[in-house]
N, CA, C and O atoms as a Tinker XYZ file with bonds, in Angstrom:
   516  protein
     1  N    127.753000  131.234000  134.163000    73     2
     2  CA   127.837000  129.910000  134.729000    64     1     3
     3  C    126.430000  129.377000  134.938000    63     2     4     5
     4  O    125.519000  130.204000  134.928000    81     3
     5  N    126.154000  128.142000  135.119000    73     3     6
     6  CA   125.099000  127.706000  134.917000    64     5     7
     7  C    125.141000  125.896000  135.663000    63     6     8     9
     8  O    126.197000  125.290000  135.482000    81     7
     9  N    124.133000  125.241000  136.358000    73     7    10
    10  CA   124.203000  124.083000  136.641000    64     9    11
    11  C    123.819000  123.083000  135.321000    63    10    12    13
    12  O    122.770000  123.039000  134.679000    81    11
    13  N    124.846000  122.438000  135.191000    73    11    14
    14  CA   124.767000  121.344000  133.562000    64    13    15
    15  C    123.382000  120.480000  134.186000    63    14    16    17
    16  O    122.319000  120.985000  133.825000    81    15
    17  N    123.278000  119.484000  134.902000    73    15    18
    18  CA   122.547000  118.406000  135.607000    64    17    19
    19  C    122.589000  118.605000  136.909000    63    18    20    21
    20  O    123.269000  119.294000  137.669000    81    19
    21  N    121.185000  117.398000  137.065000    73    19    22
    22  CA   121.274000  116.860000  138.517000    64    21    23
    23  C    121.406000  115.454000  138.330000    63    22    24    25
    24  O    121.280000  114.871000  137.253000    81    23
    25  N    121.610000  115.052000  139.189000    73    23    26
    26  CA   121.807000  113.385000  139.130000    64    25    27
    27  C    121.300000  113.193000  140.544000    63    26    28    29
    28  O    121.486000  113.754000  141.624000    81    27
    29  N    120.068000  111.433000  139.781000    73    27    30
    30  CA   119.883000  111.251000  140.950000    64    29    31
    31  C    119.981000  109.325000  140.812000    63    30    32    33
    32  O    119.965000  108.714000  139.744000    81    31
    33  N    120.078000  108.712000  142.172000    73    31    34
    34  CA   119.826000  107.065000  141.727000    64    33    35
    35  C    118.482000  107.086000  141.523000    63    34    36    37
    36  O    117.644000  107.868000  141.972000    81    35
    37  N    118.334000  105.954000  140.653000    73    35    38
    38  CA   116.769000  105.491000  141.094000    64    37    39
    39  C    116.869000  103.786000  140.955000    63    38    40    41
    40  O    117.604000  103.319000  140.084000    81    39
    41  N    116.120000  102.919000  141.826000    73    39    42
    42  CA   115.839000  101.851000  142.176000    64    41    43
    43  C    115.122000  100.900000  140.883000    63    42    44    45
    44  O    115.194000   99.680000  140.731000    81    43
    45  N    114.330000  102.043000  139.925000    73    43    46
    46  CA   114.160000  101.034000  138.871000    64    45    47
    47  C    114.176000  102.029000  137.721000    63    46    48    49
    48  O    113.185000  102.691000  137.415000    81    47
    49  N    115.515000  102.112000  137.010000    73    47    50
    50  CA   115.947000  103.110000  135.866000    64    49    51
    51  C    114.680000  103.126000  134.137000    63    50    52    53
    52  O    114.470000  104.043000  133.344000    81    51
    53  N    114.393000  102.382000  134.158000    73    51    54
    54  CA   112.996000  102.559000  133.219000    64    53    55
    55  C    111.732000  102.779000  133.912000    63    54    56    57
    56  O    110.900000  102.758000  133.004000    81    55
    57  N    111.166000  102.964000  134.935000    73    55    58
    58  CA   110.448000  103.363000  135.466000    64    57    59
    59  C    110.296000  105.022000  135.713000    63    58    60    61
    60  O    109.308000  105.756000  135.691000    81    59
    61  N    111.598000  105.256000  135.938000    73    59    62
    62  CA   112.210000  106.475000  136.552000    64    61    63
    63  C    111.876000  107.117000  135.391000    63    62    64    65
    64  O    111.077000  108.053000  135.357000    81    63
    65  N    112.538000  106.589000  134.273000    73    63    66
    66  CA   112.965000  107.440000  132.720000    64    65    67
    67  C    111.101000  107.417000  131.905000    63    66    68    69
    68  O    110.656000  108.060000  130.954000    81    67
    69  N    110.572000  106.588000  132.633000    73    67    70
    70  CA   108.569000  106.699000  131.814000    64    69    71
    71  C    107.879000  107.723000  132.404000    63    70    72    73
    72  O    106.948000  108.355000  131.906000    81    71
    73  N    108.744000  107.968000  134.300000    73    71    74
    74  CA   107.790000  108.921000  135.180000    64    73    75
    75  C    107.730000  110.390000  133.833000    63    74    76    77
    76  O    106.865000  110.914000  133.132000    81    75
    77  N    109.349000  110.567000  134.096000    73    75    78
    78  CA   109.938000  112.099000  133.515000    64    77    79
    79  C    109.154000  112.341000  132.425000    63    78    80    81
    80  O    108.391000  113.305000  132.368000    81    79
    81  N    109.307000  111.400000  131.409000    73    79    82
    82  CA   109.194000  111.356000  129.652000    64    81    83
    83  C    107.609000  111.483000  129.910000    63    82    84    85
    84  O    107.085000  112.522000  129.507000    81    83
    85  N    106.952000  110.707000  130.423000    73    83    86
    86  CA   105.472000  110.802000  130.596000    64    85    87
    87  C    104.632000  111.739000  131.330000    63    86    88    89
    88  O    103.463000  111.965000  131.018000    81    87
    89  N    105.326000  112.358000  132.444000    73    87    90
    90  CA   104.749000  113.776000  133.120000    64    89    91
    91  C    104.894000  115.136000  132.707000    63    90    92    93
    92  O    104.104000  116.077000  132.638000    81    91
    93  N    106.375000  114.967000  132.392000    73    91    94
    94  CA   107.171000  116.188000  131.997000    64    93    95
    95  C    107.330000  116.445000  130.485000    63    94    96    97
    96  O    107.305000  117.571000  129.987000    81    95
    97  N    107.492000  115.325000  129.820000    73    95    98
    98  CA   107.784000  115.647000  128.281000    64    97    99
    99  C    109.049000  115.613000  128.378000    63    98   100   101
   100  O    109.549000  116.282000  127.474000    81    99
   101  N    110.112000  114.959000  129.321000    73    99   102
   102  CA   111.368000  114.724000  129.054000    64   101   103
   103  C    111.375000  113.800000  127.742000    63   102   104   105
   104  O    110.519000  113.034000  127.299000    81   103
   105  N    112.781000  114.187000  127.236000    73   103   106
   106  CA   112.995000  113.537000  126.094000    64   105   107
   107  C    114.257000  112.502000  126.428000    63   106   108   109
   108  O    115.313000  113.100000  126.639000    81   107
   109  N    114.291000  111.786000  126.469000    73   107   110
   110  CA   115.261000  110.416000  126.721000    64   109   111
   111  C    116.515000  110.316000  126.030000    63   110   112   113
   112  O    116.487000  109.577000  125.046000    81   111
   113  N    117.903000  111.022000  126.364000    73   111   114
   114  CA   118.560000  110.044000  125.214000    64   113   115
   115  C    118.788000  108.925000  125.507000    63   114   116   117
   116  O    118.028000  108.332000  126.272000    81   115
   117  N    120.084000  108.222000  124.892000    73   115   118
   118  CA   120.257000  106.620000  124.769000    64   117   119
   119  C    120.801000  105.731000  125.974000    63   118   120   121
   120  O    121.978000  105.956000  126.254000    81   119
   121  N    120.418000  105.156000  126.426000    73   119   122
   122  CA   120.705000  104.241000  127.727000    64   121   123
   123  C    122.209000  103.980000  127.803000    63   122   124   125
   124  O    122.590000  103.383000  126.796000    81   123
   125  N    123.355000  104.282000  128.834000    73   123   126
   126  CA   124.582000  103.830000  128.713000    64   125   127
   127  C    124.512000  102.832000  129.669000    63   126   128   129
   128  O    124.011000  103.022000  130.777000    81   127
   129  N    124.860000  102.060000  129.403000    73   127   130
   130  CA   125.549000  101.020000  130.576000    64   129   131
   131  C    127.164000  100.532000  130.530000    63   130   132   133
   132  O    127.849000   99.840000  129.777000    81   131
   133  N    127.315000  101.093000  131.443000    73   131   134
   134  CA   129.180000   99.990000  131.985000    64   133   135
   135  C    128.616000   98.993000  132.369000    63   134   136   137
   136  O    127.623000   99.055000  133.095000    81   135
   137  N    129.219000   97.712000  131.895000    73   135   138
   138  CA   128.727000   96.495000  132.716000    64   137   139
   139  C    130.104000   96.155000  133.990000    63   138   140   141
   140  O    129.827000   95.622000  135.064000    81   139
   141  N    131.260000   96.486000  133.696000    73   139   142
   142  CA   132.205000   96.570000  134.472000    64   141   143
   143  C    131.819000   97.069000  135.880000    63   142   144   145
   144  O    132.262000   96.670000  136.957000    81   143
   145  N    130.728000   98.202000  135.599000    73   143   146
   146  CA   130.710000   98.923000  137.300000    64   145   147
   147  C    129.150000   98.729000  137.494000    63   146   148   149
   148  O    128.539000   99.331000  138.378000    81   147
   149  N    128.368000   97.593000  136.357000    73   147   150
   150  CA   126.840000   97.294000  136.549000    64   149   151
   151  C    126.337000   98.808000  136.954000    63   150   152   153
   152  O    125.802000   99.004000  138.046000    81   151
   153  N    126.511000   99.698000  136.152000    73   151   154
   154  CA   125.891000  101.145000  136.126000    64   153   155
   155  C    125.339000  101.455000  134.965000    63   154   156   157
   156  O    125.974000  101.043000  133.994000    81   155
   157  N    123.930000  102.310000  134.635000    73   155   158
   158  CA   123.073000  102.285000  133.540000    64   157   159
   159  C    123.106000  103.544000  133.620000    63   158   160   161
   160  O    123.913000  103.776000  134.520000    81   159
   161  N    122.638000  104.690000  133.144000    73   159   162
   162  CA   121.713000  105.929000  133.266000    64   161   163
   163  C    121.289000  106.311000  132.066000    63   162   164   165
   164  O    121.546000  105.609000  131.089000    81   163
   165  N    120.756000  107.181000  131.975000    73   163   166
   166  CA   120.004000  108.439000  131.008000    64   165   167
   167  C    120.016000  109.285000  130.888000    63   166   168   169
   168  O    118.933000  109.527000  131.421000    81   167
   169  N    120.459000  110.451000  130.499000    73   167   170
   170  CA   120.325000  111.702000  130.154000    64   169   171
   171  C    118.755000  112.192000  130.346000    63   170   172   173
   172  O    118.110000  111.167000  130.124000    81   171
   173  N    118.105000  112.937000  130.559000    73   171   174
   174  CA   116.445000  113.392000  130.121000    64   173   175
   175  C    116.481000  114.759000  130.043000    63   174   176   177
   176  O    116.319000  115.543000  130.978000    81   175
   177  N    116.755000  115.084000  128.597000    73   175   178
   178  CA   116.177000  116.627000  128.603000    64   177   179
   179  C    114.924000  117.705000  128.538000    63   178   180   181
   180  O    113.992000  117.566000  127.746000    81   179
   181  N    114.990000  118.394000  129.131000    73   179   182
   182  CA   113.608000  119.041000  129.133000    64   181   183
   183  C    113.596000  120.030000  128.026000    63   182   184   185
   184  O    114.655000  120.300000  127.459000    81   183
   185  N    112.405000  120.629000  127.651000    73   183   186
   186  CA   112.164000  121.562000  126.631000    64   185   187
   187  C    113.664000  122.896000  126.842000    63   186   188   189
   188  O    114.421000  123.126000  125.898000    81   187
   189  N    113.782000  123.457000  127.936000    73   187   190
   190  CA   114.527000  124.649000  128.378000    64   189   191
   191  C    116.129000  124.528000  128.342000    63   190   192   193
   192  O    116.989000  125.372000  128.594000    81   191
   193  N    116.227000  123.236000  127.955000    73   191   194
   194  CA   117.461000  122.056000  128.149000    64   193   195
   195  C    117.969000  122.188000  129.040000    63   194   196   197
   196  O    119.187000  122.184000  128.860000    81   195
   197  N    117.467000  122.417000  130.749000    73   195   198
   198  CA   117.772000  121.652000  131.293000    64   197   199
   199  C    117.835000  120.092000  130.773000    63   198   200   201
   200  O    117.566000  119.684000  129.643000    81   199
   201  N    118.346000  119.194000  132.130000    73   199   202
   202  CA   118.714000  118.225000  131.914000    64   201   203
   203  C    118.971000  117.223000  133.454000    63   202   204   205
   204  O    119.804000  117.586000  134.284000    81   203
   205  N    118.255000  116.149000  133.618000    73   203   206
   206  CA   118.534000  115.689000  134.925000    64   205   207
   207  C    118.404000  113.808000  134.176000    63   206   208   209
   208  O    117.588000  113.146000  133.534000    81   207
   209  N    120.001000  113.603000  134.885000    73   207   210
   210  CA   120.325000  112.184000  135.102000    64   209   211
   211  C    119.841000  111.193000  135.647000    63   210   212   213
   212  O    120.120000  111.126000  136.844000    81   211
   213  N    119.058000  110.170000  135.155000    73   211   214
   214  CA   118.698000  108.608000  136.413000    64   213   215
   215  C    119.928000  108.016000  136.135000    63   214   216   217
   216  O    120.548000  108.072000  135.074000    81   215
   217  N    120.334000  107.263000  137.498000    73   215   218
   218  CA   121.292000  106.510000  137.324000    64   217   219
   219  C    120.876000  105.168000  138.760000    63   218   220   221
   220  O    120.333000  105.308000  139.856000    81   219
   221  N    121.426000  103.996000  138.077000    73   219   222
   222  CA   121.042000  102.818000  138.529000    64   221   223
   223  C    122.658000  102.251000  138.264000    63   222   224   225
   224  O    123.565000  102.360000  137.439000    81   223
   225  N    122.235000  101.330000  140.028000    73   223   226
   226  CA   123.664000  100.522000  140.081000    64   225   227
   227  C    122.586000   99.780000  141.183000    63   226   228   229
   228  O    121.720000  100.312000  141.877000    81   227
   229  N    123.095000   97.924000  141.037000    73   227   230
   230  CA   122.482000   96.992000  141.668000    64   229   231
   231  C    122.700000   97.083000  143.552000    63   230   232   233
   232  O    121.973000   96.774000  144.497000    81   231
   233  N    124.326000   97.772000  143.413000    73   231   234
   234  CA   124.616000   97.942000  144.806000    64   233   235
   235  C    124.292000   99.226000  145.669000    63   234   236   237
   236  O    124.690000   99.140000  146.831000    81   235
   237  N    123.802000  100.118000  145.409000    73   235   238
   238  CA   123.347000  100.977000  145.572000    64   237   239
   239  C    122.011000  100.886000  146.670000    63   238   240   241
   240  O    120.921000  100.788000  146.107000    81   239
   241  N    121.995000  100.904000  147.831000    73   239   242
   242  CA   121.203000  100.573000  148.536000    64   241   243
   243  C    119.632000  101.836000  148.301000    63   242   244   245
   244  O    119.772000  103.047000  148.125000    81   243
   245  N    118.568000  101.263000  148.355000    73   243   246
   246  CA   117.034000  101.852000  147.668000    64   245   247
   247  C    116.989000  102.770000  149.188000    63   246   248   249
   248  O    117.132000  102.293000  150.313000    81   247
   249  N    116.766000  104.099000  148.861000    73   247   250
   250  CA   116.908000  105.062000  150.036000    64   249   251
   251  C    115.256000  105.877000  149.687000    63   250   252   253
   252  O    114.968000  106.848000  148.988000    81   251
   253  N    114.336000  104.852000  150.628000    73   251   254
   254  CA   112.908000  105.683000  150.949000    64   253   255
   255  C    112.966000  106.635000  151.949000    63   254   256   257
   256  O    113.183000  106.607000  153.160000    81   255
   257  N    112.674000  107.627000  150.991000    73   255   258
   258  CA   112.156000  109.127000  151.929000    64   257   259
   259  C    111.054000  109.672000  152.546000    63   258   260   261
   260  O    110.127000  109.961000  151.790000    81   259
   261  N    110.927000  109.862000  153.573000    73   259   262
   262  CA   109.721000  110.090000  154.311000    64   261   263
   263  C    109.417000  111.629000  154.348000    63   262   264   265
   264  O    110.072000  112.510000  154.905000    81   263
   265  N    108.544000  111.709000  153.797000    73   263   266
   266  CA   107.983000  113.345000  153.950000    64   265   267
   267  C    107.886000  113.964000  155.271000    63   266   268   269
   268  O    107.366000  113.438000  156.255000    81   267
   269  N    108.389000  115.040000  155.223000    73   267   270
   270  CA   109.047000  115.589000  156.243000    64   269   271
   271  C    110.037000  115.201000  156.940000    63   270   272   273
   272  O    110.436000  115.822000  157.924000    81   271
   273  N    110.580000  114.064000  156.487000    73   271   274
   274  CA   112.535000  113.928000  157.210000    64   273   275
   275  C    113.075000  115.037000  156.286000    63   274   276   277
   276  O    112.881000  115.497000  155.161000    81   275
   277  N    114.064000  115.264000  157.656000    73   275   278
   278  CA   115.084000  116.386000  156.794000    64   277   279
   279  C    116.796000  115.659000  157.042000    63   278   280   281
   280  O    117.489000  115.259000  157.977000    81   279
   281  N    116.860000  115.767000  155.993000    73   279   282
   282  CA   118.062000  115.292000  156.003000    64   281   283
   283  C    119.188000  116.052000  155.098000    63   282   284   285
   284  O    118.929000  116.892000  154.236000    81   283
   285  N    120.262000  115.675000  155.399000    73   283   286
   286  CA   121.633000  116.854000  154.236000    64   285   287
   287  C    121.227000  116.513000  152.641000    63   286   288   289
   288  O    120.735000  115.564000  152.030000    81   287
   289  N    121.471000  117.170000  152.492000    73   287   290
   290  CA   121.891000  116.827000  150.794000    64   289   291
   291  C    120.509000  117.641000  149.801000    63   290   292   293
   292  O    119.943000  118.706000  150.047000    81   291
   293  N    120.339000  116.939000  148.962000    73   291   294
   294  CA   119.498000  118.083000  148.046000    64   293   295
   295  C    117.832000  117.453000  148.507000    63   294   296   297
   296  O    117.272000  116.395000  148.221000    81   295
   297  N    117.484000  118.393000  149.163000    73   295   298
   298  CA   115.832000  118.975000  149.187000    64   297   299
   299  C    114.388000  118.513000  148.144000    63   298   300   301
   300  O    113.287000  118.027000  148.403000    81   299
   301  N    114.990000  118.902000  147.036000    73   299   302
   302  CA   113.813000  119.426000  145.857000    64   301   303
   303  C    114.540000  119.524000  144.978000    63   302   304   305
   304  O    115.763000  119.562000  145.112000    81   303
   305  N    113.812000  119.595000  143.681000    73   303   306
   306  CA   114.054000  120.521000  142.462000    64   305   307
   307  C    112.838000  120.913000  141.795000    63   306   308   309
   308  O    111.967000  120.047000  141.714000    81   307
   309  N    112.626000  121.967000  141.336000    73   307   310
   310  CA   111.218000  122.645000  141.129000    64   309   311
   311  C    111.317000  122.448000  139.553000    63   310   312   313
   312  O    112.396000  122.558000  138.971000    81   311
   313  N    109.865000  122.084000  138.753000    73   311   314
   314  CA   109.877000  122.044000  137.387000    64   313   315
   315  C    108.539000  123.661000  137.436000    63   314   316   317
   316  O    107.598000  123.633000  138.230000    81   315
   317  N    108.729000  124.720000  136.590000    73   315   318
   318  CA   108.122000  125.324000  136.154000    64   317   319
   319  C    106.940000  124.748000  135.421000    63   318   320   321
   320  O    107.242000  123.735000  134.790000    81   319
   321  N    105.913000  125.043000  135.345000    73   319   322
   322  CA   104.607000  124.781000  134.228000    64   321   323
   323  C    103.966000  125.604000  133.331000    63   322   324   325
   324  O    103.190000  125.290000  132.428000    81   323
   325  N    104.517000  127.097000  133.794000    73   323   326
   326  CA   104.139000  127.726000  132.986000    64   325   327
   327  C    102.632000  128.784000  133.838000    63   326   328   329
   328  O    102.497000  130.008000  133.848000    81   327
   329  N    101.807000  127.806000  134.397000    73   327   330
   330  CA   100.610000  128.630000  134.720000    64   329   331
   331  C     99.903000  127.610000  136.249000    63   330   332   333
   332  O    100.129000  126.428000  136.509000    81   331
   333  N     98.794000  128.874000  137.228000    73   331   334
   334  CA    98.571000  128.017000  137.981000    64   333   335
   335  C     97.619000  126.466000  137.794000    63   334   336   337
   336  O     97.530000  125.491000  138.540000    81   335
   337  N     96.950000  126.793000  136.354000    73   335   338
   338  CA    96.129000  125.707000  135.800000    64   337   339
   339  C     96.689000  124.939000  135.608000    63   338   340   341
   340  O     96.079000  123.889000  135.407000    81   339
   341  N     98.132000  124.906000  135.535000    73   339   342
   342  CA    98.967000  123.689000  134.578000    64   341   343
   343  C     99.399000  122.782000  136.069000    63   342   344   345
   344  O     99.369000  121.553000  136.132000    81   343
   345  N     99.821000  123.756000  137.283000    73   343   346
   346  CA    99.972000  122.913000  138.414000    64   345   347
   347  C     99.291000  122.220000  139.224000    63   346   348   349
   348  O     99.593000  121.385000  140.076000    81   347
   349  N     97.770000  122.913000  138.654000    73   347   350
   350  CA    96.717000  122.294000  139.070000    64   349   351
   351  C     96.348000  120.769000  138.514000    63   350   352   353
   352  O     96.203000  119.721000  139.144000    81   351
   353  N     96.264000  121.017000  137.255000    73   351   354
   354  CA    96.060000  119.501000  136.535000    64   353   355
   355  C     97.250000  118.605000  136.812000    63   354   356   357
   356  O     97.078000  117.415000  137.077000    81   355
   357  N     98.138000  119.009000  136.770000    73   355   358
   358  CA    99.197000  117.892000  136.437000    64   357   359
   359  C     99.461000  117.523000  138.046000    63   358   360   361
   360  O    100.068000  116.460000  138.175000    81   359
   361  N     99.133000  118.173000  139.255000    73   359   362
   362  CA    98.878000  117.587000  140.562000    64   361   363
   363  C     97.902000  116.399000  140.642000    63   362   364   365
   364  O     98.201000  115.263000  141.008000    81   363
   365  N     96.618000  116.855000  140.222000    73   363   366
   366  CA    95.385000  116.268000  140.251000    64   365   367
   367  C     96.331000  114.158000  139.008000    63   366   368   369
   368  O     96.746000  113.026000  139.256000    81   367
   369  N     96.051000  115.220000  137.689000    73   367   370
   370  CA    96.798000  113.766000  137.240000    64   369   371
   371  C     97.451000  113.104000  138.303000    63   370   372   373
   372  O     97.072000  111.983000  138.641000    81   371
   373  N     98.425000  113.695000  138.887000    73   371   374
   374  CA    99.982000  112.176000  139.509000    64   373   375
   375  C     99.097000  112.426000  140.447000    63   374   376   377
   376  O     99.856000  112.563000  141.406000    81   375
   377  N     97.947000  112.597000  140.897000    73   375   378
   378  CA    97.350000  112.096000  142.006000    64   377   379
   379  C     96.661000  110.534000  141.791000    63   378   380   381
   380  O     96.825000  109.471000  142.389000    81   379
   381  N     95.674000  111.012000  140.449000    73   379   382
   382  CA    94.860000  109.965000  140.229000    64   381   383
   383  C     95.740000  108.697000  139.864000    63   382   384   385
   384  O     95.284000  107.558000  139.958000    81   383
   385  N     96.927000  108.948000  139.476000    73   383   386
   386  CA    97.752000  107.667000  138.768000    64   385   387
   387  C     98.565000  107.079000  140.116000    63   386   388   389
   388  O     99.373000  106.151000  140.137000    81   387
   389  N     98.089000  107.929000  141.264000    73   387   390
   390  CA    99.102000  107.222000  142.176000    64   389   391
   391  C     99.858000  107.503000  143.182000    63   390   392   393
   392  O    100.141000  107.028000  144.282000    81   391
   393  N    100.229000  108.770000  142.264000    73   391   394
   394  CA   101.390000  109.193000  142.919000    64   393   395
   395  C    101.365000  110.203000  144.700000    63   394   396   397
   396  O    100.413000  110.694000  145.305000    81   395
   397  N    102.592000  110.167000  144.977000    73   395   398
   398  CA   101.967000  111.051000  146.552000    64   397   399
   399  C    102.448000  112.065000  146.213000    63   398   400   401
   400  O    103.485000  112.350000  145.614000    81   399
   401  N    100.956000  113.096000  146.974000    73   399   402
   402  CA   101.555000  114.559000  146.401000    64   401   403
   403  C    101.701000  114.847000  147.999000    63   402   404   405
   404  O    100.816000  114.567000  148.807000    81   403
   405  N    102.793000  115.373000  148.292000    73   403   406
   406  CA   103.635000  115.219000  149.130000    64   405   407
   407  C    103.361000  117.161000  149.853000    63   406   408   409
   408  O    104.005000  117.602000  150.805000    81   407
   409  N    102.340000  117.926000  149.116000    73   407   410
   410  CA   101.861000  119.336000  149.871000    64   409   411
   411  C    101.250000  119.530000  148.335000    63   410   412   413
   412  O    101.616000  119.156000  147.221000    81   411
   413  N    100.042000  120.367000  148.886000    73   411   414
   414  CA    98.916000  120.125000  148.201000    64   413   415
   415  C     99.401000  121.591000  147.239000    63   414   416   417
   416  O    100.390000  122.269000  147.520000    81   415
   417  N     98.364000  121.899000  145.956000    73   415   418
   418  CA    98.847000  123.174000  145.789000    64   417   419
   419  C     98.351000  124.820000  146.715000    63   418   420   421
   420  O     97.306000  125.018000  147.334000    81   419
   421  N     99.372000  125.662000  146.533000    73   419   422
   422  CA    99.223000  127.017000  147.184000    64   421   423
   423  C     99.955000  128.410000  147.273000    63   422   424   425
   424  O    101.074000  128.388000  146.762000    81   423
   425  N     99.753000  129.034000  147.552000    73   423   426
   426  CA   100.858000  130.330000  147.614000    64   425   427
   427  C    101.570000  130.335000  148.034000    63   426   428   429
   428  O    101.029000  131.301000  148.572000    81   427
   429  N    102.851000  130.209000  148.670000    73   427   430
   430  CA   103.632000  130.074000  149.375000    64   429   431
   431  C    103.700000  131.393000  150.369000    63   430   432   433
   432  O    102.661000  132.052000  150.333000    81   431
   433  N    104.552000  131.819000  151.100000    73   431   434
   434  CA   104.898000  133.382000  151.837000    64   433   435
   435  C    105.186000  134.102000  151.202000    63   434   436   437
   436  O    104.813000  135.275000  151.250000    81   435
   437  N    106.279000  133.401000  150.054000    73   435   438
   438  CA   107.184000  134.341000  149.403000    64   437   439
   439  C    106.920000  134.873000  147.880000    63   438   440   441
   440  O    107.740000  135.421000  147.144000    81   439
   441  N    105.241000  134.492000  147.545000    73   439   442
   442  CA   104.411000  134.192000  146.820000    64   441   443
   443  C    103.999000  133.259000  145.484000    63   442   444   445
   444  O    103.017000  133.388000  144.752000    81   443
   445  N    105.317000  132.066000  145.405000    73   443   446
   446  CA   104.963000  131.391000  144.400000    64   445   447
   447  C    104.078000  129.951000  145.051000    63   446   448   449
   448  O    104.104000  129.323000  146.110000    81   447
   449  N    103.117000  129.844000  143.417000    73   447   450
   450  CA   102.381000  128.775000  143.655000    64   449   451
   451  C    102.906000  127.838000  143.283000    63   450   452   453
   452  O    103.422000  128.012000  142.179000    81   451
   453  N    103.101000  126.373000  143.898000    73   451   454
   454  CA   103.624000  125.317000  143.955000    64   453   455
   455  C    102.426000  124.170000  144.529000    63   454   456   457
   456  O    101.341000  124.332000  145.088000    81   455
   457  N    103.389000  122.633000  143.988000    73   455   458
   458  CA   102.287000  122.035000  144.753000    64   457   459
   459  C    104.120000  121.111000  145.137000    63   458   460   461
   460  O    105.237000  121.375000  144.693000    81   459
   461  N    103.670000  120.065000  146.085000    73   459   462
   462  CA   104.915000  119.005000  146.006000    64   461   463
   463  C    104.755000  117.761000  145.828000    63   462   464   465
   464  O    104.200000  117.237000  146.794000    81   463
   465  N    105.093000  116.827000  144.719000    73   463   466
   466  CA   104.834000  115.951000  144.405000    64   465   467
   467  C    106.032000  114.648000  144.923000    63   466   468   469
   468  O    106.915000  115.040000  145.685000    81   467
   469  N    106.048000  113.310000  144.559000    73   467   470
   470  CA   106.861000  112.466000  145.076000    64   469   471
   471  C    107.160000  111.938000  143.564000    63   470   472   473
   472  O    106.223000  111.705000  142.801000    81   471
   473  N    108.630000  111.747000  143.140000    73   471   474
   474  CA   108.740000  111.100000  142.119000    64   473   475
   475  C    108.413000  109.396000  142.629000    63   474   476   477
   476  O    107.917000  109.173000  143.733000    81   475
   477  N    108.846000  108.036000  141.451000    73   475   478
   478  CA   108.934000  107.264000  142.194000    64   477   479
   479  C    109.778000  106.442000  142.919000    63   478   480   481
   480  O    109.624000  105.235000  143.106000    81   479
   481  N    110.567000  107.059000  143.269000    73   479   482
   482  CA   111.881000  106.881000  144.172000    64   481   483
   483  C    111.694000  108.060000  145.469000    63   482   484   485
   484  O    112.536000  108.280000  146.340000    81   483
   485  N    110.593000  108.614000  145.351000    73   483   486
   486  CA   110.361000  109.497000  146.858000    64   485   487
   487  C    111.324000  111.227000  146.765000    63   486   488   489
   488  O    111.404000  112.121000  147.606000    81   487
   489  N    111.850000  111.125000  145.531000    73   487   490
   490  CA   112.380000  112.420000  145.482000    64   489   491
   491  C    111.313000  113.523000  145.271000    63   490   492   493
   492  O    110.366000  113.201000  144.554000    81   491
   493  N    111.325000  115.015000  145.887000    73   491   494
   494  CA   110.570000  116.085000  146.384000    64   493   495
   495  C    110.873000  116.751000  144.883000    63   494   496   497
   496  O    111.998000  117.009000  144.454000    81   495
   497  N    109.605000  116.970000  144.180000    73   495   498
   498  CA   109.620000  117.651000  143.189000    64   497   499
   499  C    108.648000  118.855000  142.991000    63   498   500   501
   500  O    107.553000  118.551000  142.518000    81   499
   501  N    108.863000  120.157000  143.270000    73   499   502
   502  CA   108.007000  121.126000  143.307000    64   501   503
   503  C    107.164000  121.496000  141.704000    63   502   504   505
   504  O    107.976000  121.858000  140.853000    81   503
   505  N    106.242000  121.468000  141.394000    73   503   506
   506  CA   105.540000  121.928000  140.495000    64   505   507
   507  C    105.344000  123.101000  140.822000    63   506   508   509
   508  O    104.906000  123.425000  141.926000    81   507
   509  N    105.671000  123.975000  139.812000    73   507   510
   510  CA   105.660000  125.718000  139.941000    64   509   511
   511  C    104.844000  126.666000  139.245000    63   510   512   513
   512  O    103.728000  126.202000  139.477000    81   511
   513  N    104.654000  127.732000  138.515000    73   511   514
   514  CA   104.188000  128.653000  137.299000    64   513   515
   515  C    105.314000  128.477000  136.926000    63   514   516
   516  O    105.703000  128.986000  135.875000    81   515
């Protein structure tokens, strides 16, 4: 058994789908839209095929997350990089472009190195080895 996706909203669905494709090397498939339920998303697969969903609907109220609220529901999702150099640069990058890195990189207790980044919808994305 295995988790197929994650799905998440995002507030501006081509924005969302340039972060992935442009940080990660997600690969995009084809945009669906229902216009019946004004709902869009994307598929984005990663090299490992994983696979995580944007999905956009106009009524969908824009839910900013504040670092360090804790609240129910899903946390994080961690992308592997492969090495600690790779979490290093690609922190430093979505730094310089902008982005909030939301815990800097380090060892953790339990000993993996991570850093935590903010997609741009404020979702907690761990950069890993």
């Amino acid at each position: 058994m295995k988790i197929d996706h994650l799905a998440l909203w995002t507030a501006d669905l081509e924005r969302s789908k340039d972060f992935y494709v442009r940080y990660f090397s997600a690969t995009a498939g084809d945009k669906y839209h229902n216009s019946g339920k004004q709902f869009s998303s994307y598929f984005l697969s990663f090299a490992n095929k994983t696979r995580l969903e944007i999905m956009h609907r106009p009524d969908v109220a824009e839910h900013r997350k504040t670092f360090g609220a804790e609240i129910m529901g899903l946390n994080h999702f961690a992308i592997a990089l492969g090495s600690k150099e790779n979490v290093l640069a690609l922190t430093e990058k979505l730094r310089a472009d902008g982005y909030t890195i939301a815990g800097e990189a380090r060892t953790t207790g339990d000993g993996y190195f991570e850093s935590v980044v903010l997609d741009p919808d404020g979702n907690r994305i761990e950069l890993t080895v």
